[in-house]
MIKEMAR-713124 format. One record per residue (C-alpha): y, x, z; residue number from 0. Coordinates in nm, 3 decimals. Layout:
BEGIN
<pt><py>Y</py><px>X</px><pz>Z</pz><k>NUM</k></pt>
...
end
This chain:
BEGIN
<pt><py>1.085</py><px>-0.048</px><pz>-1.529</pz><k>0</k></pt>
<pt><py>1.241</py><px>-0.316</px><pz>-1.286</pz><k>1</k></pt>
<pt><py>1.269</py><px>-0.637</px><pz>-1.340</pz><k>2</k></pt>
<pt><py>1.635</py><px>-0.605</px><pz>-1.353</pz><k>3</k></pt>
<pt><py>1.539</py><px>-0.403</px><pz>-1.633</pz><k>4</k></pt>
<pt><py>1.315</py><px>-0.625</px><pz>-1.790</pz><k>5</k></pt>
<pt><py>1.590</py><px>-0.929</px><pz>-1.750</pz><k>6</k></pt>
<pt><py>1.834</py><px>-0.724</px><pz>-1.890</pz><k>7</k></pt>
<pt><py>1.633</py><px>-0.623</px><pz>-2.204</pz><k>8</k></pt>
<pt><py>1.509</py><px>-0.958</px><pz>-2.277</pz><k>9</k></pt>
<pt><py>1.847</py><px>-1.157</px><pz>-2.160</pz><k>10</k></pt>
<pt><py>2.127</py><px>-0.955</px><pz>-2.237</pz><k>11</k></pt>
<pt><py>2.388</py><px>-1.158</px><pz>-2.282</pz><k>12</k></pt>
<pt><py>2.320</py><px>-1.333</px><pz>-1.983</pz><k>13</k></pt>
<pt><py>2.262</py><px>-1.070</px><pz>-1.785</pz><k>14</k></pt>
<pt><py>2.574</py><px>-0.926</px><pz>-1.921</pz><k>15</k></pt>
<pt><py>2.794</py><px>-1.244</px><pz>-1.838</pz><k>16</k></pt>
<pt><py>2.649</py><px>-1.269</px><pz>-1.481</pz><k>17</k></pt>
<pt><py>2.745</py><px>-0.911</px><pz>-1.399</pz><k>18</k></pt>
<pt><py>3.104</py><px>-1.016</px><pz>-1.578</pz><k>19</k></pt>
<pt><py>3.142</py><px>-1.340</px><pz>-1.313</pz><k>20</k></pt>
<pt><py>3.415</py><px>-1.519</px><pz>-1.371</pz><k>21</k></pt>
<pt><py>3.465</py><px>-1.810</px><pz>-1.669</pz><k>22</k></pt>
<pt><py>3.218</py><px>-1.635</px><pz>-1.866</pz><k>23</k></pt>
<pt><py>2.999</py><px>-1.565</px><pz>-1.593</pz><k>24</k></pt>
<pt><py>3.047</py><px>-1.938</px><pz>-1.480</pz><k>25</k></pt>
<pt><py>2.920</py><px>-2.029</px><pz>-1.840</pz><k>26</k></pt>
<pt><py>2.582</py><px>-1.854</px><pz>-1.892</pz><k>27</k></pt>
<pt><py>2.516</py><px>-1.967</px><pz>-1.556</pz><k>28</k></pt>
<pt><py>2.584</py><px>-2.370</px><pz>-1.656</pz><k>29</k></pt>
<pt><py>2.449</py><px>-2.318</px><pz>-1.969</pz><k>30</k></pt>
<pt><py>2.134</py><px>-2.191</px><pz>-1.830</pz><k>31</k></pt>
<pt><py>2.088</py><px>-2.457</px><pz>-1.572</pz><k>32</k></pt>
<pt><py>2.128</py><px>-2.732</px><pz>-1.829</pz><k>33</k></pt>
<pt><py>1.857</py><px>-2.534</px><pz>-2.030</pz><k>34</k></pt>
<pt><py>1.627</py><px>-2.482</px><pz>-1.758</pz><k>35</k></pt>
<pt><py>1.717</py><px>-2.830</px><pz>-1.635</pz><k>36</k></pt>
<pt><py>1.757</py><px>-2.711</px><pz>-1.277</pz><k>37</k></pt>
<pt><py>2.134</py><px>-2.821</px><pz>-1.247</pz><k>38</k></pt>
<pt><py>2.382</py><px>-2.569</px><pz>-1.074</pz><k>39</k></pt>
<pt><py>2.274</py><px>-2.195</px><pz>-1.083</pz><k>40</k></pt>
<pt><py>2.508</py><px>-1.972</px><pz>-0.905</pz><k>41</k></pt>
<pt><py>2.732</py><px>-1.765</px><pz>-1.159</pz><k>42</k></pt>
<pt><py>2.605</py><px>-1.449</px><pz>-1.010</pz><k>43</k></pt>
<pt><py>2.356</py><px>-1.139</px><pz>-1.086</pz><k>44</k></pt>
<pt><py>2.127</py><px>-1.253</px><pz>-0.839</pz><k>45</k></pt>
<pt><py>2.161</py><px>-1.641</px><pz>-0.864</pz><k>46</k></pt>
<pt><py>2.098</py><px>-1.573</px><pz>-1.220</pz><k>47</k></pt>
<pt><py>1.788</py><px>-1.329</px><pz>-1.226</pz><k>48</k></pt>
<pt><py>1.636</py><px>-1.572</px><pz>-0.973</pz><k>49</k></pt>
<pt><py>1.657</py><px>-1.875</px><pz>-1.226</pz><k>50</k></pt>
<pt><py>1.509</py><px>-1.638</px><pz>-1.471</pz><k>51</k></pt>
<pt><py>1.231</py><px>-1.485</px><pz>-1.227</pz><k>52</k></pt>
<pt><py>1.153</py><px>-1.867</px><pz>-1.159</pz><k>53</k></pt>
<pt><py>1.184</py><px>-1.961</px><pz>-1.537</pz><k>54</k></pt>
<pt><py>0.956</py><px>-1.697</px><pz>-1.662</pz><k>55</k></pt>
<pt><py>0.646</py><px>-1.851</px><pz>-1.492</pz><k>56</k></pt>
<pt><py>0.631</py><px>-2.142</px><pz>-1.727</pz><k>57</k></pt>
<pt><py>0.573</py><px>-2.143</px><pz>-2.108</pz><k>58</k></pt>
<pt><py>0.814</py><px>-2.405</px><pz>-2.128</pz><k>59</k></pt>
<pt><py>1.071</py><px>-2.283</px><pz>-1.976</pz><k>60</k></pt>
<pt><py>1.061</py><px>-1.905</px><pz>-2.083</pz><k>61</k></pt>
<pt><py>1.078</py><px>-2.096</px><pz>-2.435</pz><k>62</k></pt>
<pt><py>1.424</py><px>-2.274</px><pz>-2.287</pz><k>63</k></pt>
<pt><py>1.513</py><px>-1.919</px><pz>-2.186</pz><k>64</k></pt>
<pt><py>1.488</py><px>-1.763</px><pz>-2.500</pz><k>65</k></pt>
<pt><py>1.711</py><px>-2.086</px><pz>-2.658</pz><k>66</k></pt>
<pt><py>1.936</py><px>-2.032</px><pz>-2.367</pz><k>67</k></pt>
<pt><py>2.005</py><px>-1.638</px><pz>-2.458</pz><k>68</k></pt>
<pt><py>2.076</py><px>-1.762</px><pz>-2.826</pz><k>69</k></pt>
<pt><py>2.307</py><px>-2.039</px><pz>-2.789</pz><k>70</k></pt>
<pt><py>2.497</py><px>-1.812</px><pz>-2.562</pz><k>71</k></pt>
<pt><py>2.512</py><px>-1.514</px><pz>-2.786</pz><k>72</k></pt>
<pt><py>2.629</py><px>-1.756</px><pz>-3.031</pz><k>73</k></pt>
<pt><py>2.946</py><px>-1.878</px><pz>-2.795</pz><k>74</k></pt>
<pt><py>2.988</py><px>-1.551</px><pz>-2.714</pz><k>75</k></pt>
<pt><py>3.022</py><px>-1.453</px><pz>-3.051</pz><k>76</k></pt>
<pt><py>3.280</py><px>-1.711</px><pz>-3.157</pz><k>77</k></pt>
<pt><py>3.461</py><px>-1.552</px><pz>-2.887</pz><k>78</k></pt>
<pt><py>3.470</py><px>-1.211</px><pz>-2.995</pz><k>79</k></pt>
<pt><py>3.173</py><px>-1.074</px><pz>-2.824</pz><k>80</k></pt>
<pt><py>2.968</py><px>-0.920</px><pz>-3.115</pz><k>81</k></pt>
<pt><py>2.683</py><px>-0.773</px><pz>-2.882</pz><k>82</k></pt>
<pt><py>2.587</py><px>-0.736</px><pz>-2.524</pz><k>83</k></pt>
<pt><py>2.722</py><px>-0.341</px><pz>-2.455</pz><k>84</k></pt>
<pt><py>3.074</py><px>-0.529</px><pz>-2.547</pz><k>85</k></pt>
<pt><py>3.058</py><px>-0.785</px><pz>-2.289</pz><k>86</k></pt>
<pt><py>2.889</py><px>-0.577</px><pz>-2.018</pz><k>87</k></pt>
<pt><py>3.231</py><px>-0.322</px><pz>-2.122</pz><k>88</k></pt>
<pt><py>3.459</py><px>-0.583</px><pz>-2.078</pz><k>89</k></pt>
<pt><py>3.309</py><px>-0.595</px><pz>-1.749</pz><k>90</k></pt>
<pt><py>3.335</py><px>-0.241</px><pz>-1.618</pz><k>91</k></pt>
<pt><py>3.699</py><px>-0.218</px><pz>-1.741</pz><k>92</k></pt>
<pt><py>3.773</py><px>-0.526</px><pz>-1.566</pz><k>93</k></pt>
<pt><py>3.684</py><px>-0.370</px><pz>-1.243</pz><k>94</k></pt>
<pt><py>3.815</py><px>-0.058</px><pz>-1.325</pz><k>95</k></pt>
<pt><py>4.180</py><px>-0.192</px><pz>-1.425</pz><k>96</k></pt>
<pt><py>4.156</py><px>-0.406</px><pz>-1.093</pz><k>97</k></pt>
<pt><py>4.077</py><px>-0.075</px><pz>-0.886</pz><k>98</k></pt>
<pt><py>4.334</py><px>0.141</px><pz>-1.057</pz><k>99</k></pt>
<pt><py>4.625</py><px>-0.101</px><pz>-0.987</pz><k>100</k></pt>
<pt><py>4.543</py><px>-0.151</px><pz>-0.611</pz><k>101</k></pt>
<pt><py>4.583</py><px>0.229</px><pz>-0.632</pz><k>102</k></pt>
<pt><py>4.894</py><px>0.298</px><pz>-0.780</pz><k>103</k></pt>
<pt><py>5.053</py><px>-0.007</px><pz>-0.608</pz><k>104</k></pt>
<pt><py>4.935</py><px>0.042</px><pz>-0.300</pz><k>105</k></pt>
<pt><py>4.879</py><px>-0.315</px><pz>-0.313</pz><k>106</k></pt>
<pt><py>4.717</py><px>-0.436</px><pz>0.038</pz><k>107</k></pt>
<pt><py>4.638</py><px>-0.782</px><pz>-0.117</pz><k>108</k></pt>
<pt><py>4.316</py><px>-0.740</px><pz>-0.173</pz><k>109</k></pt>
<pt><py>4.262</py><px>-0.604</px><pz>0.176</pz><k>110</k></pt>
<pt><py>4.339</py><px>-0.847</px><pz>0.313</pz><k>111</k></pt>
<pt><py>4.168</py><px>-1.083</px><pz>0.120</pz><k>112</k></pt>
<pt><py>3.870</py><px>-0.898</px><pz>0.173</pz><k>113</k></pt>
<pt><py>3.922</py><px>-0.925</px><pz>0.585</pz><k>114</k></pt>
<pt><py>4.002</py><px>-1.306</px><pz>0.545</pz><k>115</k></pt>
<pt><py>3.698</py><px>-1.363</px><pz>0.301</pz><k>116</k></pt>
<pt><py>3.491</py><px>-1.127</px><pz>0.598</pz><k>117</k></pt>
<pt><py>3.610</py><px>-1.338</px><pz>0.827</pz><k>118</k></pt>
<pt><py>3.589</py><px>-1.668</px><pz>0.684</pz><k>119</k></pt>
<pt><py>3.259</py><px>-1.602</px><pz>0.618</pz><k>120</k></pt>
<pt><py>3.123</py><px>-1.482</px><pz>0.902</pz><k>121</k></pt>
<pt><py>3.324</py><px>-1.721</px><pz>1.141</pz><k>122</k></pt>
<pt><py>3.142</py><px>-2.034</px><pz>0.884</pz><k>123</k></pt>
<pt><py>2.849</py><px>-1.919</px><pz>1.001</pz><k>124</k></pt>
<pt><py>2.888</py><px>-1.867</px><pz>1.346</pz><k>125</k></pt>
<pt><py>3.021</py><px>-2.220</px><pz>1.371</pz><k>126</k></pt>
<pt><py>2.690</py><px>-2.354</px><pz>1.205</pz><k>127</k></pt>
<pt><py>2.500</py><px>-2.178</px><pz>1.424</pz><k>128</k></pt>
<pt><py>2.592</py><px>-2.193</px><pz>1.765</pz><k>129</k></pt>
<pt><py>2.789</py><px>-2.553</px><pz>1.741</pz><k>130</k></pt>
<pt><py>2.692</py><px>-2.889</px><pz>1.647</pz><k>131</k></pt>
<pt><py>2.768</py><px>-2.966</px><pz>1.290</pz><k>132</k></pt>
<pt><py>2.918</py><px>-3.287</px><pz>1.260</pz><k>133</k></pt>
<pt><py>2.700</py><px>-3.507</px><pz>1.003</pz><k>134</k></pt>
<pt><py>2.975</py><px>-3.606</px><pz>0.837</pz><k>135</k></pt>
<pt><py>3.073</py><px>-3.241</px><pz>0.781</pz><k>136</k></pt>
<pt><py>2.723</py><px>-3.094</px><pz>0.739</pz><k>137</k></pt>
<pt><py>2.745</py><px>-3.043</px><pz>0.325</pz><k>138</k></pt>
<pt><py>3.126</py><px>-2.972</px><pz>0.288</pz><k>139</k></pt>
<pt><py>3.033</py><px>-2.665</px><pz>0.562</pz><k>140</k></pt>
<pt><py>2.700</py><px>-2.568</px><pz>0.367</pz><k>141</k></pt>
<pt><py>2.945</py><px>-2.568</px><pz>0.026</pz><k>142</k></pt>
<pt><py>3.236</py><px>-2.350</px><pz>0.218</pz><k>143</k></pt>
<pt><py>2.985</py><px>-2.137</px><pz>0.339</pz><k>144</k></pt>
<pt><py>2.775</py><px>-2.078</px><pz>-0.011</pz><k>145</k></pt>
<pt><py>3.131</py><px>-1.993</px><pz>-0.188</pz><k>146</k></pt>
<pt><py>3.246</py><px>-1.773</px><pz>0.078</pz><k>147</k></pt>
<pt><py>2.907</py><px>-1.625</px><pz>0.097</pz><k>148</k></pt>
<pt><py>2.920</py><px>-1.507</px><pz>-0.313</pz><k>149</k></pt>
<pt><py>3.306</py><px>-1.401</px><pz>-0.220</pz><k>150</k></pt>
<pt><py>3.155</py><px>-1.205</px><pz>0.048</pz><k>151</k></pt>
<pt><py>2.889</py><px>-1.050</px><pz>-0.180</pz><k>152</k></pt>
<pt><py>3.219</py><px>-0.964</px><pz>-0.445</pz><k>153</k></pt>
<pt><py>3.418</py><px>-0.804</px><pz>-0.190</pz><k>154</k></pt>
<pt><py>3.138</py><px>-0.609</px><pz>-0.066</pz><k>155</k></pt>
<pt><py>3.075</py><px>-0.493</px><pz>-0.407</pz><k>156</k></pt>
<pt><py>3.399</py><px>-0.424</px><pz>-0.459</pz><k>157</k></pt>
<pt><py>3.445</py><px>-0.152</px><pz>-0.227</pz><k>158</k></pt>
<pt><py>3.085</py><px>-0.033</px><pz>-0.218</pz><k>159</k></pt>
<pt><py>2.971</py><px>-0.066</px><pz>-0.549</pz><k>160</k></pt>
<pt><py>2.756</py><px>-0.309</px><pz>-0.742</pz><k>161</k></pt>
<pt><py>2.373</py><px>-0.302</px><pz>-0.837</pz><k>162</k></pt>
<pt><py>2.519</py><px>-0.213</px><pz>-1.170</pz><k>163</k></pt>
<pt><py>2.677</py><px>0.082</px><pz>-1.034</pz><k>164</k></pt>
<pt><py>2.342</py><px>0.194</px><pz>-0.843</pz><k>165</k></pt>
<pt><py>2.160</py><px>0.118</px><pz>-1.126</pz><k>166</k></pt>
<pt><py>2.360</py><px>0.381</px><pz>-1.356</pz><k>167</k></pt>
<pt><py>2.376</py><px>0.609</px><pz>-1.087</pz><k>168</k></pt>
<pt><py>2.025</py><px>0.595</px><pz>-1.034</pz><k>169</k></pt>
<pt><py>1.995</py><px>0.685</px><pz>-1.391</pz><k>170</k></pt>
<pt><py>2.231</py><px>0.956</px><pz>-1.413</pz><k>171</k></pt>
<pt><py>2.038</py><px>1.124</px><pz>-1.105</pz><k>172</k></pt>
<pt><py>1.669</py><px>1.061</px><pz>-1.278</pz><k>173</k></pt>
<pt><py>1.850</py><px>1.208</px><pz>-1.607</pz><k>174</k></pt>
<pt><py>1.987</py><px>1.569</px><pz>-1.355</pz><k>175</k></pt>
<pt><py>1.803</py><px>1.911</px><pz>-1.331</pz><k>176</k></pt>
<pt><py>1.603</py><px>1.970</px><pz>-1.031</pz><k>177</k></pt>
<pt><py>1.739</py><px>2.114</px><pz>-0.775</pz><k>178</k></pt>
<pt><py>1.576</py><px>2.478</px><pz>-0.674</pz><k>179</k></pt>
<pt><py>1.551</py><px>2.635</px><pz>-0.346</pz><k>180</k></pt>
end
């Protein structure tokens, strides 16, 4: 079992609202950083499961965890979310309905959002690395470049799939028949 696995299982909710993003994605990750008392946690899968990994070391904390999977199951419930499967649903048919309408639209929008975002991002970085950042400028760059970097990581999953994709397939191919030759 990984410890995606193992975060999922014992955090569901969370784990379920990170792979969401978003508002409610944006709120197990605040509510989780004023529980661990760590501040801003990215609203992401892997900014997430990091502030868990790091949480679990200490007693303390894991018990803050544990309070922090309850009081959001409880806000998720007053909106409608009666268990975890729901919310990680909500989810998939999110990106599903997203996917479908670029298709029968032929909508180019996200395209080229996703070249711009490419770009952005990697044009951020080249500035930071081969020019001399301005001091002045030095944290409003570092804050362009950590959103554009978890757009990047959205658009990439996007059109290549998400861990959440690779871990079902991963499943469905450990679940398949040999194959003979």
């Amino acid at each position: 079992m990984s410890f995606n696995d193992v975060v999922k299982k014992s955090f569901p909710f969370i784990s379920a609202a990170a792979s969401l993003g978003g508002p409610i994605g944006s709120m197990a990750a605040s509510l989780l950083g004023k529980a661990l008392n760590v501040g801003t946690i990215a609203p992401t899968s892997d900014g997430i499961s990091t502030a868990i990994a790091t949480a679990l070391a200490d007693p303390t904390q894991r018990a803050a965890l544990i309070k922090a999977e309850q009081d959001f199951q409880a806000q998720m419930a007053e909106l409608g979310y009666k268990d975890a499967e729901t919310l990680a649903a909500t989810a998939e048919a999110d990106r599903a309905n997203a996917r479908d309408r670029e298709v029968k639209l032929k909508d180019r929008v996200p395209a080229l959002l996703a070249f711009l975002v490419t770009l952005g991002f990697f044009g951020v970085l080249a500035f930071m690395m081969f020019r001399s950042v301005p001091s002045a400028a030095h944290d409003a760059l570092l804050l362009l470049l950590g959103s554009l970097s978890t757009a990047w990581t959205a658009v990439i999953s996007y059109y290549f799939g998400s861990s959440a994709g690779s871990d079902r397939k991963t499943e469905l191919l450990a679940q398949a028949p040999a194959i003979q030759k």
